[in-house]
N, C-alpha and C positions, 0 to 999 in steps of 0.2 A: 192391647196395642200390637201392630203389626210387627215383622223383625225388623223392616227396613226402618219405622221409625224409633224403634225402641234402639239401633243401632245409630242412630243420629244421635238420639239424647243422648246416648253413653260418651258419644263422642262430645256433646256440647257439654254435659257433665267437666268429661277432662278439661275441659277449654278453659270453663269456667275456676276452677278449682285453680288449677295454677296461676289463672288472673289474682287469686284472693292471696297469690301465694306471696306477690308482688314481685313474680320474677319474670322478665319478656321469655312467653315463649315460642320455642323452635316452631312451632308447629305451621304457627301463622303470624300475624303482625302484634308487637307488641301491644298488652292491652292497656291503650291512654286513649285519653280522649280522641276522639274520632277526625281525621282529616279527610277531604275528600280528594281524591288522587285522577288527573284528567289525563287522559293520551289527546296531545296537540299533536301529534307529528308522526307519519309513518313512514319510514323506508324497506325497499325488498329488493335483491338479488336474488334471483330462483332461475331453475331450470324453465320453468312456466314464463319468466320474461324478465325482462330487465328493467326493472323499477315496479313501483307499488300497481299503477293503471295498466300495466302490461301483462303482471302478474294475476292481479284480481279479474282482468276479461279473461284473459286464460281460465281460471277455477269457475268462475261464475259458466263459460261456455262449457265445462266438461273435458278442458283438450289437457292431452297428458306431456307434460316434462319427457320423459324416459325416453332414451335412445339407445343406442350400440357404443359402447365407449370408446371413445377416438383418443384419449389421454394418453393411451400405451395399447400395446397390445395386449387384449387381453384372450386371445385364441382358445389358449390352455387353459384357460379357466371354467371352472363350472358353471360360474355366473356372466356374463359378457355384455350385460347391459348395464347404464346408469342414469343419473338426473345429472347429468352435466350441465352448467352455466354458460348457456352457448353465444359468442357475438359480443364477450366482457373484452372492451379493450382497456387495461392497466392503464395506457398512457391519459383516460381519462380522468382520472382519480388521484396519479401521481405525475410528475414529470417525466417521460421515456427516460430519462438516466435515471433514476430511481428505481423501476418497477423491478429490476432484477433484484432490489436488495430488500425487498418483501416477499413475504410469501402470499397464497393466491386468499389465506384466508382474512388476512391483513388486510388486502385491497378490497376485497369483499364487505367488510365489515365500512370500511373507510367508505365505501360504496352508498352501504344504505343508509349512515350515518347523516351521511352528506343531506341528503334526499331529505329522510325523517326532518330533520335541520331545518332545509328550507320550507318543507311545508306546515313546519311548527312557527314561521317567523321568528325565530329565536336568533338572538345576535348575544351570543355571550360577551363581547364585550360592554356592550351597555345593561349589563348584567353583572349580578356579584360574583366572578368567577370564584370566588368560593365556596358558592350557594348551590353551586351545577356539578354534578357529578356523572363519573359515567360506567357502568359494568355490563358487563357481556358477558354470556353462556359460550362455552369451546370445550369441544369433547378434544380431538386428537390434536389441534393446533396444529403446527407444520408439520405433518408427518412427509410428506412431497418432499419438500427442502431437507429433509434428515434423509431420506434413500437418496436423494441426489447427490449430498454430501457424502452419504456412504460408498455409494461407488466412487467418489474423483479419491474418496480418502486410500480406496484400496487400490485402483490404479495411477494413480498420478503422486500418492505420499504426502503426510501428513499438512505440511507446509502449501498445499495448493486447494486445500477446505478453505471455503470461503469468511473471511471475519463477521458477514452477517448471518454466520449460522445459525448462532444461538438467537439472536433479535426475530429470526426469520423463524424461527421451532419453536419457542416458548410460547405458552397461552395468552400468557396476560397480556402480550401485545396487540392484541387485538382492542383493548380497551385504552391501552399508552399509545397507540398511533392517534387513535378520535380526541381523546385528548389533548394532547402535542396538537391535533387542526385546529380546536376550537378554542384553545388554550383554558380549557379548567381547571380549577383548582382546589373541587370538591374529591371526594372522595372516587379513587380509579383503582378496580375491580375487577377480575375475572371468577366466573364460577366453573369448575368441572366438576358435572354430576351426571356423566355419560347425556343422557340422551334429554334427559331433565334439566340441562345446562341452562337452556336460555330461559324457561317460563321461572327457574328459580333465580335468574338476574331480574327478569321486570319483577319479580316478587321484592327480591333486595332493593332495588327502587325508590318500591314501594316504602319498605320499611325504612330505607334513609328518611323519607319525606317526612310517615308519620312520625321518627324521633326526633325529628329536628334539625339533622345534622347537613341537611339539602334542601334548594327548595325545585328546583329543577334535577331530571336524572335523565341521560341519555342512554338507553338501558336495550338489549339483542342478544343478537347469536352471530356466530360467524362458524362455517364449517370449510374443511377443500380437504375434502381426505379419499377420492376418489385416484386412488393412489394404487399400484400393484401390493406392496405388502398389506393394505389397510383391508384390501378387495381379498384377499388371499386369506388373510384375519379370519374375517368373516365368513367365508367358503368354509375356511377348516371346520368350523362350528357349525356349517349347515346352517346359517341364521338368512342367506341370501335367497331370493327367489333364482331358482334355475328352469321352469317349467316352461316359461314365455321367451326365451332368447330369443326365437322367430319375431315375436309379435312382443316388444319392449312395450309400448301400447298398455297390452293388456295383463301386462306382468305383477303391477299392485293392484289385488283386488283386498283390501280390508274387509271382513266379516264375511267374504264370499266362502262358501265350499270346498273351492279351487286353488284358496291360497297356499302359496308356497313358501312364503320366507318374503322378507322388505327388501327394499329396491335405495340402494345405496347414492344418495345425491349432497349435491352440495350450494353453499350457498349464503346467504345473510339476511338479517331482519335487523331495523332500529324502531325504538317508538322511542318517544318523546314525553316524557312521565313526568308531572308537575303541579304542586298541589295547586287545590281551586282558585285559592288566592295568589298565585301566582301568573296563573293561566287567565284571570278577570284583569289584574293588573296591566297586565301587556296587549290586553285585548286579543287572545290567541282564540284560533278556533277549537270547540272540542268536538272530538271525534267522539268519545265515550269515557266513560268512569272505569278504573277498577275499584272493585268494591270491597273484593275479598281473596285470600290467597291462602292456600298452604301446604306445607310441606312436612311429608314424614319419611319413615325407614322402616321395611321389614323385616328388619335382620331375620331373614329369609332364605336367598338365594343366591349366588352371585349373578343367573342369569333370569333365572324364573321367576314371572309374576306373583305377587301373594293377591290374589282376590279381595281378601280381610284387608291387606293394607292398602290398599288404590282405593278402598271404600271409605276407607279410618277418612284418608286425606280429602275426598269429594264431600264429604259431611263436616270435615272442619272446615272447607274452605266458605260451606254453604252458611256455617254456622258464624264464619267471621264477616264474610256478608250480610248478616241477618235478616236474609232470607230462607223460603221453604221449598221444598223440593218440586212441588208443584210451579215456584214462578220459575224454574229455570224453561226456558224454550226451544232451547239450543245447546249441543253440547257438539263443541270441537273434537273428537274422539281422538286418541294418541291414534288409534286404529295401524298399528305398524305392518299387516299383512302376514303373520306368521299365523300358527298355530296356539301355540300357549298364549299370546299376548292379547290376541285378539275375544277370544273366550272369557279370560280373568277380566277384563275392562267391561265386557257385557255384564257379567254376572257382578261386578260393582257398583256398573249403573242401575241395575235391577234393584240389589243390597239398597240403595240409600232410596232409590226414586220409587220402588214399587214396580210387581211385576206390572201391572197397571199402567200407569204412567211412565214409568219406560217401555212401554209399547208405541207412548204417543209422541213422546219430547223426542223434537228431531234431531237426529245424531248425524253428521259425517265426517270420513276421515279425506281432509285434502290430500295425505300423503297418496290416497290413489292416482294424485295427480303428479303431484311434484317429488313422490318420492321422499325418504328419510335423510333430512338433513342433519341427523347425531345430534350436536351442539347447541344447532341452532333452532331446532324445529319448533320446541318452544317459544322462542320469541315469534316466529313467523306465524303461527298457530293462534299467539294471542295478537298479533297485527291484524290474522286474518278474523276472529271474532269480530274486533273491534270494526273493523268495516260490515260486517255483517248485523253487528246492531244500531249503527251508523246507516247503514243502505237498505237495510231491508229484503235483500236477498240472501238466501243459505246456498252456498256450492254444496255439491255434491261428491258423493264415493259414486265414483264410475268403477266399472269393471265390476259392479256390486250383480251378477245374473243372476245368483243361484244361494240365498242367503245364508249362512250354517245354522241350522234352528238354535243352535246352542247358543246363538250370539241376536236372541231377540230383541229386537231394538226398532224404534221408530226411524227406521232409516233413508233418508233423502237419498234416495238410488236415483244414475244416472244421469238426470238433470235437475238444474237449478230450481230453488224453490221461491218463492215471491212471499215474503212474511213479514209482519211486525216481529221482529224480539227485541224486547226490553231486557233480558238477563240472558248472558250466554255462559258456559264455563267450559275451559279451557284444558284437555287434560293431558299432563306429560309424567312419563313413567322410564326408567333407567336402570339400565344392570347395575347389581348391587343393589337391587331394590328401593331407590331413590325417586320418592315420589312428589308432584308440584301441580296443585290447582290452581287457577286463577278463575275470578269471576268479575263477567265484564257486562256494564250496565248502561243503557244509554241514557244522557245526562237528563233528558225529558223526564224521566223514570221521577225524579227529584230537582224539581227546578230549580234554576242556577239565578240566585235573588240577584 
């Protein structure tokens, strides 16, 4: 047996075993009988454009997010470019006397929520609003609104911090604002798992639906941390690209050579998660299936990839799919543009796929586009699969010239690709070692009786 499948079994091994154990495990969806899970509805706020058709011609053309950051000054910094959200007016989303008492990832969130919403048809009140639930992925939440507060705090004293401080800084409010819109009454969630935020919300979803406890979930990311301390963070750590300031363009190249460090952006994603029977009921359209999902921990590192563990998690999520390594067609890569990150995710996909077969399954990372949006990138990551095995196109890693041998991979450079994929997976990975597949299938795959 080869390693990479002799490391699948071991991992479906584990799967199984704790199935018999009768206890739901962490890894992936609880094991009951089988639900099928449909994405009706997409929403996107990105640097690449504002709403989901603006964002998707943006990736499908190759054209990059990143800019010079306008938010502050950023002169003295190492890094001076971002994926800024450019042409967001608040008063769309909220009424102008409101926007001030949100913060930008709130509005964000509200954003794509809204969108995903309408193009799912869903009207929660002629729905069980107890049945609908909603959870979001958010790494830093208001961090913006906390330095702003910090300074009136220290010039102007204590009494002249704004009351929506804390409303405006706390995470979870990114899931109690869409809620409060749509008025649900399911189960309202935030997850923070750095960078793994959002793809381990549509995972949680997920698992409401299969146990029951939802039949709809409104499920994202919301990020706005394009902020002086948050940019600063990062610089400290050397984790930013600084080689491209000239040329912001070309600043994310994932798997390239040349890479320097990820290109820090912001943003939102919603899908609209609902089992089949749900989704037949209302006559919703589906975009795609998730099939399978999961999630582990390498008690590892606080920053540093474990190879072993991003592989543990692509073979359970493959295995809670049950599917084989060969149907996957497509793989969303985390592909974050660093060094370590980028390497560990190759030699994962190799570990489970075969040096083989990951020569041929096509990989790319849109963050060469749009940039890392922390929180949220998994949710946008798996909105963008699901159009991808919906459309039949794969975007592409631009900026990919010169590829690191180290990071072999079947990789859709440059331009877009024109393809059936039936199975795509989705991969997000987070300091602290916090890892989250998903696996997205189009419904044809399994006809919808």
């Amino acid at each position: 047996m080869s390693a990479h499948g002799e490391n699948r079994d071991n991992c479906v091994k584990s799967w199984e075993e704790g199935a018999r154990g009768g206890n739901p495990s962490s890894e992936g969806f609880p094991p009951r009988e089988h639900t099928r899970m449909a994405i009706t509805g997409i929403g996107m706020v990105t640097p690449c454009g504002l709403g989901r058709e603006a964002t998707w011609d943006a990736l499908v053309a190759g054209r990059s997010g990143i800019g010079p950051v306008t938010r502050f000054d950023a002169s003295a910094y190492p890094c001076r470019i971002a994926g800024e959200v450019r042409g967001f007016d608040p008063s769309a989303v909220v009424p102008r006397r409101d926007a001030g008492t949100l913060d930008l990832f709130e509005l964000y969130a509200l954003a794509a929520a809204d969108e995903a919403v309408r193009h799912a048809g869903l009207d929660v009140a002629r729905s069980d609003p107890g049945r609908v639930g909603v959870v979001f992925g958010v790494g830093l939440g208001g961090i913006a609104s906390m330095e702003r507060a910090h300074e009136t705090l220290l010039q102007r004293g204590p009494r002249r911090v704004s009351p929506f401080l804390v409303p405006m800084m706390i995470p979870n409010m990114a899931a109690s604002h869409v809620a409060l819109r749509l008025g649900t009454r399911g189960p309202c969630e935030v997850v923070a798992t750095a960078c793994a935020s959002g793809a381990h919300a549509v995972g949680a979803a997920c698992r409401w639906i299969r146990q029951g406890v939802a039949d709809v979930v409104v499920a994202g990311g919301a990020e706005a941390a394009v902020s002086p301390l948050a940019m600063a963070g990062f610089c400290a750590m050397r984790a930013l690209s600084t080689r491209f300031n000239d040329e912001p363009e070309r600043a994310s190249r994932p798997f390239d050579r040349r890479r320097d460090g990820f290109v820090l952006a912001e943003g939102a994603a919603a899908l609209v998660v609902e089992s089949l029977e749900s989704a037949r009921n209302r006559g919703a359209p589906i975009i795609a299936e998730v099939i399978g999902f999961a999630s582990t921990g390498d008690a590892y590192h606080i920053t540093q990839p474990d190879p072993a563990g991003q592989a543990r998690c692509l073979a359970l999520a493959l295995a809670d799919a049950g599917v084989e390594p060969d149907d996957v067609a497509y793989i969303n890569a985390h592909g974050t543009s660093t060094e370590l990150n980028d390497r560990a995710e190759a030699a994962a996909i190799t570990e489970v796929l075969g040096s083989e077969r990951a020569s041929r399954v096509m990989v790319s990372s849109t963050k060469s586009m749009t940039g890392h949006l922390l929180g949220a990138a998994g949710a946008l990551e798996a909105a963008i699969s699901a159009l991808v095995v919906e459309r039949g196109v794969v975007p592409p890693t631009i900026n990919l010239d010169d590829p690191d041998p180290a990071c072999a991979l079947g990789h859709v450079a440059g331009r877009s690709r024109t393809a059936t994929v039936d199975i795509a997976a989705s991969s997000s990975f987070g300091f602290g070692g916090t890892n989250a597949v998903l696996v997205i299938s189009r419904p044809a795959r399994r006809p919808i009786s």
